[in-house]
N, C-alpha and C positions, 0 to 999 in steps of 0.2 A: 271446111273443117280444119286444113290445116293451117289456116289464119288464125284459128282461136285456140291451136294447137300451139303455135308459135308467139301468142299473145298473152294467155293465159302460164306457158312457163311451162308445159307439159312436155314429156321425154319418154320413149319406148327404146331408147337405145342402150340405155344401160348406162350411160356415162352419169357420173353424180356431178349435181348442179348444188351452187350454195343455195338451201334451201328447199335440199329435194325432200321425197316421199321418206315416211317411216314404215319402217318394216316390220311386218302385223307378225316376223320369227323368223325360223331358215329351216328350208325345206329342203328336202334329199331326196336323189335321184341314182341310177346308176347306168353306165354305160359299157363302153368297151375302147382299151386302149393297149395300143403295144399288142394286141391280143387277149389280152385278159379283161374277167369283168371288174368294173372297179365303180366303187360310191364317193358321189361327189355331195357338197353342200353349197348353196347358193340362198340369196335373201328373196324372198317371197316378194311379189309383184305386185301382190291387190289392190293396193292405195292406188298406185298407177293407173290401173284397170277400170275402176271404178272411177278416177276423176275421168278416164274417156269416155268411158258410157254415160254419165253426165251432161258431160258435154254435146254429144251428141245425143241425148237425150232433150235436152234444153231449145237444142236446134229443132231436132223434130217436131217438141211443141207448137213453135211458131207457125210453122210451114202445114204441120198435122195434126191439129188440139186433139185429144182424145186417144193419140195411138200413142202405142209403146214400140221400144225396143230389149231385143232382148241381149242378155250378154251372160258369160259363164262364169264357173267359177273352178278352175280346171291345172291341175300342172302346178304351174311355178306362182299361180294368182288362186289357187284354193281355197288357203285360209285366210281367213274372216279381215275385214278391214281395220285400220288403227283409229284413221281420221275419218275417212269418208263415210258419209252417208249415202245412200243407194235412194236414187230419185223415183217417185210413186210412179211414174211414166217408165221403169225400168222392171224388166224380168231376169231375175236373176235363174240360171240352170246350177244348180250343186252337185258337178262331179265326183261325187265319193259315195262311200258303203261300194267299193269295189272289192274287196275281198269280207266278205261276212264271217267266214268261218274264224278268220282271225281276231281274234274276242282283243288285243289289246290296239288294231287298227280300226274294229268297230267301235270301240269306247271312242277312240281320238274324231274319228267320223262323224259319231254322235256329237262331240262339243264343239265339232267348226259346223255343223249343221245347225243348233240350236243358237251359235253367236249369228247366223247367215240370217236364220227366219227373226234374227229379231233389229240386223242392217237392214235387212230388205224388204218391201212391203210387199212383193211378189215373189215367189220364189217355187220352183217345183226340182223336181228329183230325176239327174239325168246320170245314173250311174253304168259301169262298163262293167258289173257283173257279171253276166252270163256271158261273158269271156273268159270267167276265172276256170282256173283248171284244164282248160284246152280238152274237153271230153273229159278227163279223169271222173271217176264215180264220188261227186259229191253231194254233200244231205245236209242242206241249212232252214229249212221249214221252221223251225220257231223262230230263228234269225228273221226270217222274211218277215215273221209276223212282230215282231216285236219293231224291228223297220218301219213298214209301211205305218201301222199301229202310229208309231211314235210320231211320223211325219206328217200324218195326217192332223193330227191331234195339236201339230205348230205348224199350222199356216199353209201346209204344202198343196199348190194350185194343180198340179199336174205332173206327170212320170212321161219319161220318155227313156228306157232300156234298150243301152245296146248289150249287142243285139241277139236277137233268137238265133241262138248255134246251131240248134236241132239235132242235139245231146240227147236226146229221148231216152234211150235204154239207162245211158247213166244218169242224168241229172232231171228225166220228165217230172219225177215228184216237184223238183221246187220249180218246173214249166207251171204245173197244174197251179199250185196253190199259189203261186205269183199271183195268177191270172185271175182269180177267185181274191182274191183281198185287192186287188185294184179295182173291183169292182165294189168291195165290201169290207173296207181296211179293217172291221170291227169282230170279222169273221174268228170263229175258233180253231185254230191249225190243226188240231187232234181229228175237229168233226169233217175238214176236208180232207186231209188224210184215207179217215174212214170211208169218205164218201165215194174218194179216188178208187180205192180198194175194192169193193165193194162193187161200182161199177163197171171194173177191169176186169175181177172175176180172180184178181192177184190177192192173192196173200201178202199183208208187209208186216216185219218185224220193225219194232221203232226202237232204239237202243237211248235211257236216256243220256 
């Protein structure tokens, strides 16, 4: 690999070559420095990413007809590719829909998902969710469902959520109805709601 790493002109180091990768935009992070928190902006990876999963993709062919590899789409390589195309031997994981409740990083979520399912011939849904809120009491139940819904409905192969916090008291409703539309993305959020209720012997109030 790293023959064809060094043949083919490819770089993960960050230094710019005549002729490098374009940048599919620039994505924002934040850290900590001097002691304070502070937001940094740097240029998105994917291009890069994508020519290595290729590449060793291509290799595995040889070696493996038929299998795949899989590779992310995560961090500083998220959004969507400029140039590359994403090899049918490749799986692509889409790191995002990490915070739902926020309706304008759900919309941005939405459009590097729908540009992903339509680079990648493979692709499934590998978000950090149910991390969000560290226990605080939150309620995204239609979010979930208009999510999975939409994902299902372009191309989405498979879900892999990190991970179950076991938030129960505050967040088990969107545990339950998660769990119920990955089985049955077409499901209706009100009637599992209901159903949750109902079974529990709980009363819920749903606020719209």
């Amino acid at each position: 690999m790293q023959a064809g790493i060094v043949d083919d002109g490819v770089y993960v180091s960050g230094r710019r070559q005549p002729g490098g990768w374009p940048s599919p935009g620039i994505d924002t992070g934040q850290g900590r420095q001097a002691g304070k928190r502070v937001t940094f902006t740097y240029p998105a990876l994917t291009d890069r990413y994508v020519h290595f999963y290729n590449l060793a993709a291509e290799r595995l062919e040889k070696v493996c007809p038929g299998k795949m590899i899989g590779g992310y789409a995560y961090g500083g390589w998220r959004t969507p590719p400029v140039r590359e195309k994403v090899r049918d031997n490749v799986v692509i994981g889409y790191v995002g829909f990490n915070r739902l409740p926020v309706a304008s990083m759900y919309e941005r979520d939405r459009a590097e998902w729908d540009a992903w399912a339509k680079a990648a011939p493979h692709i499934f849904l590998r978000p950090n969710l149910l991390h969000y809120g560290h226990g605080y009491p939150l309620f995204y139940p239609e979010r979930l469902g208009q999510t999975i819904r939409h994902c299902a409905e372009t191309g989405m192969i498979g879900v892999d959520f990190d991970s179950l916090m076991r938030h129960w008291a505050n967040q088990g409703v969107n545990y339950y109805v998660l769990a119920k539309l990955l089985w049955n993305p077409s499901a209706g959020v009100d009637k599992l709601q209901e159903r949750l209720a109902h079974g529990s012997g709980v009363r819920m109030f749903v606020h719209a």
